[in-house]
C-alpha positions in Angstrom: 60.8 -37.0 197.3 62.3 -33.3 197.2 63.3 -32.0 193.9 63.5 -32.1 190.2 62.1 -35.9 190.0 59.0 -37.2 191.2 56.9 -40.5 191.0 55.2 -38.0 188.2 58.2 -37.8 185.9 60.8 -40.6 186.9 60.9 -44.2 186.6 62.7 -46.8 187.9 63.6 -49.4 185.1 61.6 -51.9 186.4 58.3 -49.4 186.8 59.2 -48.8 183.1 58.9 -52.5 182.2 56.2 -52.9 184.2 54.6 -49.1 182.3 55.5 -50.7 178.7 53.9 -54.3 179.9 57.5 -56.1 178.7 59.6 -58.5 181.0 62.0 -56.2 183.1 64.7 -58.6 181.2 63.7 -57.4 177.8 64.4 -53.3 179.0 67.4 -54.2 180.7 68.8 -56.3 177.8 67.7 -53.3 175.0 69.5 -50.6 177.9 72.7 -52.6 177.5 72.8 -53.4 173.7 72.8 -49.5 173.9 69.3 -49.1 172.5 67.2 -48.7 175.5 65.5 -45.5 176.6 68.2 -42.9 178.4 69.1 -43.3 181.7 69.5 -40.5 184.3 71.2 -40.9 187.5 69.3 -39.4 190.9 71.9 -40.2 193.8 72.3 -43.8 193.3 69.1 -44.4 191.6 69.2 -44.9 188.2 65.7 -43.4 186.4 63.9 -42.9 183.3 62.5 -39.9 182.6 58.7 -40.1 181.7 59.6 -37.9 178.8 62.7 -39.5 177.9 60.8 -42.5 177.6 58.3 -41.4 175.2 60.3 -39.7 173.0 62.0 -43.4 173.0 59.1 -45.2 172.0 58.0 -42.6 169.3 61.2 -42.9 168.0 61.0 -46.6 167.5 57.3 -46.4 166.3 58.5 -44.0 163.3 61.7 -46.1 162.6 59.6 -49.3 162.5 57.1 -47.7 160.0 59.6 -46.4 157.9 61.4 -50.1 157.9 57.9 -51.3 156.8 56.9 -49.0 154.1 60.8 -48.1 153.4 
């Protein structure tokens, strides 16, 4: 694949799933109760940026530790 994205730093949402070992369901029910990772479009692919998605998942690791020792 040309240009910006790559297998390297894009994901479809169901390599994501399969990345963060959850049932495809579960991502796409989080993406639209708005508190999925971000999207991206790339034509008419919708991705996940690798880096997007990390961020994501840090984010919900330091809310969930503040939630338990809040």
């Amino acid at each position: 694949m040309n240009g910006k994205y790559t297998e390297s730093v894009a994901l479809t949402i169901d390599e994501a799933a399969d990345r963060l070992q959850v049932p495809r369901q579960d991502l796409y029910n989080l993406i639209a109760a708005g508190e999925g990772p971000p999207l991206a479009r790339l034509g008419l692919r919708t991705i996940i940026e690798c880096e997007a998605l990390l961020r994501w998942l840090e984010a919900r690791g330091e809310a969930a530790q503040s939630r338990a020792y809040g």
